[in-house]
C-alpha positions as CSV (number, residue, x, y, z in Angstrom):
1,X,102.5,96.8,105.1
2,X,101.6,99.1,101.6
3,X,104.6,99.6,99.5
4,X,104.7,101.9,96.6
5,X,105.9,100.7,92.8
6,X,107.9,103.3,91.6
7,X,108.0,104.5,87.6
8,X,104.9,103.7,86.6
9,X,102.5,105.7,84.3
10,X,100.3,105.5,87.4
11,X,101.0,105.5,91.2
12,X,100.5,101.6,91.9
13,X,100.7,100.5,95.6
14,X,100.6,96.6,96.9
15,X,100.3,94.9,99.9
16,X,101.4,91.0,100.4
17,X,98.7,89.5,101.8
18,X,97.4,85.5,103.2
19,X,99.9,82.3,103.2
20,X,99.8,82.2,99.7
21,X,101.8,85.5,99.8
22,X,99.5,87.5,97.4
23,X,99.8,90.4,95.9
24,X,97.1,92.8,96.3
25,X,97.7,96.1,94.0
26,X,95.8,99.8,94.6
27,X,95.9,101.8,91.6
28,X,95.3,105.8,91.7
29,X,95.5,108.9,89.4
30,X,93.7,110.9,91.7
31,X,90.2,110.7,90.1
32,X,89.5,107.1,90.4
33,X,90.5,104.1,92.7
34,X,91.3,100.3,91.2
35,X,91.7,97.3,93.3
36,X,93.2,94.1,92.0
37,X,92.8,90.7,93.5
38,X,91.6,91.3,96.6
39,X,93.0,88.4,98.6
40,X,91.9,88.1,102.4
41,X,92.0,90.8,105.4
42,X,89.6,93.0,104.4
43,X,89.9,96.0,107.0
44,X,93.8,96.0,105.9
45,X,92.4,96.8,102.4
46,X,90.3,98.9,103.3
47,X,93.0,100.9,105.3
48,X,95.1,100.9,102.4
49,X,92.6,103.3,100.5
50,X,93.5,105.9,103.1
51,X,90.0,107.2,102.4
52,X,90.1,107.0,98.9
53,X,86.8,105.9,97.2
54,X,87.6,102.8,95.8
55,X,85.3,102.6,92.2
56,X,86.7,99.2,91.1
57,X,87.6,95.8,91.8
58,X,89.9,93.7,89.3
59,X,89.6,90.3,89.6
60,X,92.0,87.9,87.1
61,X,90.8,84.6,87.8
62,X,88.3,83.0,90.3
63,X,90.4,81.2,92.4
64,X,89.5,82.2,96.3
65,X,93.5,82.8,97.0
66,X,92.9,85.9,94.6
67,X,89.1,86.4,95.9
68,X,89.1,86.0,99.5
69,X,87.8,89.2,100.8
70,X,86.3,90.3,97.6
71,X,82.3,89.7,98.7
72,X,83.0,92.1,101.8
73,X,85.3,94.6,100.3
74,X,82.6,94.9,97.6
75,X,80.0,95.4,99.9
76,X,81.8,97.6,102.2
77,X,82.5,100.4,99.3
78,X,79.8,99.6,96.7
79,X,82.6,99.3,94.2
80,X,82.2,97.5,90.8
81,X,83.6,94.5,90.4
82,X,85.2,93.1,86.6
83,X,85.5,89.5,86.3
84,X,85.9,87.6,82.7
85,X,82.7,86.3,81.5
86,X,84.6,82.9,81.4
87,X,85.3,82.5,85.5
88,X,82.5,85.2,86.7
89,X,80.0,82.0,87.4
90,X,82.7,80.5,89.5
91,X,82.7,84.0,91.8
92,X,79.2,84.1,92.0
93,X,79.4,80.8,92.8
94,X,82.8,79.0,93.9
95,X,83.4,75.5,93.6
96,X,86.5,74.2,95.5
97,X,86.8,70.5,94.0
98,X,89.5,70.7,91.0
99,X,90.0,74.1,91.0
100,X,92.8,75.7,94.0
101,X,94.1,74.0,97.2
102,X,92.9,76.9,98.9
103,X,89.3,77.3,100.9
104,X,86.5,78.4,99.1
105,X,86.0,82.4,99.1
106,X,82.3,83.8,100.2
107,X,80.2,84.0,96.5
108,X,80.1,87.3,95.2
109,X,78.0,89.2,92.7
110,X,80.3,90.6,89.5
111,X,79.2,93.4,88.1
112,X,80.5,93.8,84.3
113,X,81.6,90.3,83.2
114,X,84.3,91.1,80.7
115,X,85.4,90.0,77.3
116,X,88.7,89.9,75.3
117,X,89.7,93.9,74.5
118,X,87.3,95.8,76.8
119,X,88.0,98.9,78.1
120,X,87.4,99.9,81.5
121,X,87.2,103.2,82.8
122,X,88.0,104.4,86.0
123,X,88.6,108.3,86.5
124,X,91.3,109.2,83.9
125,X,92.8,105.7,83.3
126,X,91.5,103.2,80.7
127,X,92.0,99.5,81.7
128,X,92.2,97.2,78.7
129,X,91.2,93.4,79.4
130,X,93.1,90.7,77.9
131,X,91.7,87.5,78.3
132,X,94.9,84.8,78.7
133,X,93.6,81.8,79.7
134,X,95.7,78.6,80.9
135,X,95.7,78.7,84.4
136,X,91.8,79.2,84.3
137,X,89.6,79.4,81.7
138,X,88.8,83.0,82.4
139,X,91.8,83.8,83.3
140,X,92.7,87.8,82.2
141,X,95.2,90.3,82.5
142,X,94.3,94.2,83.0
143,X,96.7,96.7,80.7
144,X,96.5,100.2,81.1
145,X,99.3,102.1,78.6
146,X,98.4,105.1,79.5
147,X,97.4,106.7,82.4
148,X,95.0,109.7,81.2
149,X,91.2,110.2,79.6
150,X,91.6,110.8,76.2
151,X,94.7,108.5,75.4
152,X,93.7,105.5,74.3
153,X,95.6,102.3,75.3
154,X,97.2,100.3,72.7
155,X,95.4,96.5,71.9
156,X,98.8,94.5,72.3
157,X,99.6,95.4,69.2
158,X,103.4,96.1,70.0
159,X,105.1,99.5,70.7
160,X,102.4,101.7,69.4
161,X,100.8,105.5,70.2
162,X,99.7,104.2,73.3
163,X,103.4,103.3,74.7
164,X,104.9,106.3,73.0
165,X,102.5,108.0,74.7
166,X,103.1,106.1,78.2
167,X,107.0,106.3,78.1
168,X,106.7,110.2,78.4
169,X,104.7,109.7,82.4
170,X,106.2,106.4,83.3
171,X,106.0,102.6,82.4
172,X,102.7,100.7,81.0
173,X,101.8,98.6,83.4
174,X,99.9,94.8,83.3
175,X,98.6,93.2,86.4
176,X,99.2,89.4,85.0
177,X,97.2,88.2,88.1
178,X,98.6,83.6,87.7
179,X,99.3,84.3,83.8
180,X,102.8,85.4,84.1
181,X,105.3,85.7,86.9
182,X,108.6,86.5,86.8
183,X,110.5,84.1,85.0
184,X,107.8,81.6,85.0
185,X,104.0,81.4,84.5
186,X,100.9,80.1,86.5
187,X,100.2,76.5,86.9
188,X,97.9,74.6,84.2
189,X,96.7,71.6,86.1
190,X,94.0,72.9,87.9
191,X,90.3,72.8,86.3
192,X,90.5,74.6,83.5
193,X,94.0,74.8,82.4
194,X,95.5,74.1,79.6
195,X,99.3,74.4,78.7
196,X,97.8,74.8,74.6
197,X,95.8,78.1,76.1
198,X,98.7,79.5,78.2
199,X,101.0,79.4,75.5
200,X,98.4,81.3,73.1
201,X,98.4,83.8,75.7
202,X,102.0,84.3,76.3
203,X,102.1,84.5,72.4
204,X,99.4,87.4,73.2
205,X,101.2,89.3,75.7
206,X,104.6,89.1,74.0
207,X,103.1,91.7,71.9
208,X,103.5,94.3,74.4
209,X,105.9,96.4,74.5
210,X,109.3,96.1,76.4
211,X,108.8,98.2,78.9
212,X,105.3,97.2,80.1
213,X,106.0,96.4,83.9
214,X,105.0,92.8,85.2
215,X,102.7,92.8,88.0
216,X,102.1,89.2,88.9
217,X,99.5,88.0,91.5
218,X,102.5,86.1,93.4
219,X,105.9,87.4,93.6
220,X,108.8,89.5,91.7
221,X,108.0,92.3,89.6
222,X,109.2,91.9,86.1
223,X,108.9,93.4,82.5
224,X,107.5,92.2,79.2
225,X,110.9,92.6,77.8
226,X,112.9,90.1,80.5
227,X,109.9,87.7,80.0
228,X,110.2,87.6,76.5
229,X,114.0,86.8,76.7
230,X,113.6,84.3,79.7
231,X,109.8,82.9,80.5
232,X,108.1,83.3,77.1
233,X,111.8,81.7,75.4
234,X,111.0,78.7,77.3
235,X,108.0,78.6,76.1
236,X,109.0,78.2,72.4
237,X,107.6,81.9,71.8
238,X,109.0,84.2,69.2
């Protein structure tokens, strides 16, 4: 079942998908389509579109819990997938031993292998990339502060224009993907985590403003401003 995520500087929708209960997010502004973490089930992701041409694929770390139907759903729309340059081997190719207790997804061609601070564009919203590793090596988180052409989304660097600009439509939002759950983070045992990266990166993210919302790959929604006073404390982040 699709549910909508109210107050957002975009309309957001997410479905709970596979035994791993993910969260599978649709993001639309009317001119372009944004799917993040497509987990398993394709056809039910492909329903969700309602017809909508989807014109991106988000994907936040390799691992196949978060990549299960991505090979089909990419070749059942044409859409581009975004992967870090860090993990995009590993969905071209997936490896299962050491990495997630999960079975292996299908390999899949990505597109634009991403770096730390680059902008996507799709229709009117630009994506930011922020590469956050610890639970992968590539893992990434994909910020969008504001949801029209022209307005250009603030770098992490705290309550700027672009969440001024954002708090007038509706809340910044961050898919987190295994970075950062609500009122915890992803796990940093599996190959290519390291609890010296994930706390770099919740240093990174704590930067955001207060009122960016929390969408996690797993889980409660949350805000930047209840992580910083609960997960990121724990952490030993100022």
């Amino acid at each position: 079942m699709k549910h909508a995520i109210e107050g957002l500087c975009v309309p957001v929708e997410y479905l709970v998908l596979g035994y791993l209960e993910n969260n599978v997010y649709v993001a639309s502004d009317g001119e372009g389509t944004v799917l993040v973490d497509p987990s398993c089930q394709a056809p039910a992701l492909l329903a969700a579109l309602d017809g909508r041409k989807l014109d991106a694929i988000f994907v936040t770390h390799y691992h196949s819990d978060h990549t299960g139907a991505l090979a089909e759903l990419r070749e059942a729309t044409g859409a581009v997938v975004y992967a870090s340059v860090q993990d995009a081997p590993y969905v071209r190719n997936p490896r299962k031993a050491g990495t997630s207790p999960v079975p292996v997804a299908a390999p899949c061609e990505v597109d634009v292998e991403l770096q730390d601070g680059a902008v996507v564009q799709v229709g009117g919203m630009q994506w930011r990339f922020l590469h956050t590793p610890g639970h992968s090596l590539g893992s990434g988180c994909f910020y969008l502060a504001a949801a029209r052409a022209g307005e250009a989304p603030a770098g992490g660097e705290g309550a700027g224009a672009g969440a001024s600009q954002a708090a007038a439509t509706g809340a910044p939002v961050l898919f987190s993907g295994d970075t950062l759950f609500c009122g915890t983070t992803g796990r940093t045992d599996f190959k290519g985590g390291s609890v010296a990266d994930m706390y770099d990166s919740l240093a990174k993210l704590s930067k955001l403003p207060d009122n960016v919302a929390v969408l996690p790959g797993h889980g409660a929604f949350s805000t930047i401003g209840r992580e910083r006073a609960t997960t990121m404390r724990k952490w030993g982040v100022g």
